[in-house]
N, C-alpha and C positions, 0 to 999 in steps of 0.2 A: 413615511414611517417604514422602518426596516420589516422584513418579515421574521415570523416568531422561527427560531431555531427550536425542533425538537428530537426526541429521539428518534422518530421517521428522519430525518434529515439525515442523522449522521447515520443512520441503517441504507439508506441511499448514496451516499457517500461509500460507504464500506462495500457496498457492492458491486457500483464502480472500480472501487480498488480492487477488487477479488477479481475483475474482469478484465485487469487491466495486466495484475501479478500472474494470475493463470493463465490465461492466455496467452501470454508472454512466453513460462517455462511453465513446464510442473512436470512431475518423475512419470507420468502415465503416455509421455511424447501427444498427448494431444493439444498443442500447442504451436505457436507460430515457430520455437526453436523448433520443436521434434519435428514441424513438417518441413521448415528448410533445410535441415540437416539429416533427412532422409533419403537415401541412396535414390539417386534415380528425378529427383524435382529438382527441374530447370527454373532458374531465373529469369522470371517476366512479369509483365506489367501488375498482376496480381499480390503474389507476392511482394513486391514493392510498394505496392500503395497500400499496403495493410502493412506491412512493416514501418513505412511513415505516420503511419495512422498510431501505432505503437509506439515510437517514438515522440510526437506529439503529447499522447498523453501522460507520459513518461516526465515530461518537462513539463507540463501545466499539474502533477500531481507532486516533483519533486520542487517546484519551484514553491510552491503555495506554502508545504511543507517545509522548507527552509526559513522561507521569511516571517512563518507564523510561529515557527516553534525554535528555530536555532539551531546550533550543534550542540548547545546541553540540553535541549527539548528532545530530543530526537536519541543522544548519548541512555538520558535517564529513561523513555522508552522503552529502549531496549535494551536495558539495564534488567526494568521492572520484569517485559516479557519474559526475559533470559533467567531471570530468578521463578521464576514460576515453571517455566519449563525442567528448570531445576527442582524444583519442588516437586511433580509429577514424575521426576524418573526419581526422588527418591521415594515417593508413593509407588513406586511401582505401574501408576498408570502410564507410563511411556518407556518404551526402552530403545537405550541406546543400539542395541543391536539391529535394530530395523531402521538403517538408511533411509530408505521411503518414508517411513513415517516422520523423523523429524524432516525431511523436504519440504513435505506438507506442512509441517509446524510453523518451521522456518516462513513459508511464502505467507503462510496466514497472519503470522504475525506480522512481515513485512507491507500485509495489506493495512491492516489493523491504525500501526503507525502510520502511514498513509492517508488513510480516512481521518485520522487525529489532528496532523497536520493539513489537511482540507478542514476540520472543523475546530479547531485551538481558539482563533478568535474569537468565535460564535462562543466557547467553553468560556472562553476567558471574560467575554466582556457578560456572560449570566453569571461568574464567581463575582468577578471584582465589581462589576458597573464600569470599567473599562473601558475603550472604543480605541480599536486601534486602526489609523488610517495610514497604509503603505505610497499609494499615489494619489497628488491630488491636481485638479485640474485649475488653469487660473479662466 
């Protein structure tokens, strides 16, 4: 029997993604760009193997998210996001004036979608009674 999907799941999921998106970039340079693109850090075995290690998950969070959700899954995403974020700068709780802060928008939401697509399936097949199976073995 499958294991039950709940909201811990996808809060574990999402957190992965936030560790996966931040740590990657984010506007505060404490990140794998800001340190390899810091005047002064030589290229070696370190850096490399946390950069493959970032790339890796890069492809097992983009891949899942592809085949789970689509390019209209993914489209209306960030369609949805992007109207909310619209909605907040016409509320006034965000302004466009501060760079950083939509950076920060931007990556969170990019985790967000991310985590969705790691858990679409699991969403889908508790809407629909669905079950969707990508590989199967003979």
């Amino acid at each position: 029997m499958a294991s039950q999907f709940t909201v811990g799941s996808f809060i574990g999921r999402w957190v992965f993604a936030m560790l996966l998106v931040f740590g990657t970039y984010n506007p505060s340079d404490y990140s794998y760009i800001g340190w390899a693109l810091t005047e002064g850090t030589e290229f070696g075995p370190v850096l490399a193997l946390l950069g493959v290690i970032l790339v890796i998950g890069w492809i097992i969070f983009l891949r899942a998210t592809f085949l789970s959700m689509g390019w209209l899954g993914i489209v209306l995403g960030a369609a949805l996001f992007g109207c909310l974020v619209w909605l907040f700068v016409d509320w006034g709780w965000l302004s466009l004036e501060s760079t950083s802060a939509i950076e920060w928008v931007v990556l969170l939401i990019l985790s967000l979608i991310l985590a969705a697509g790691m858990s679409w399936s699991h969403i889908r097949r508790r809407l629909t009674g669905q079950l969707d199976v990508d590989d199967v073995e003979d």
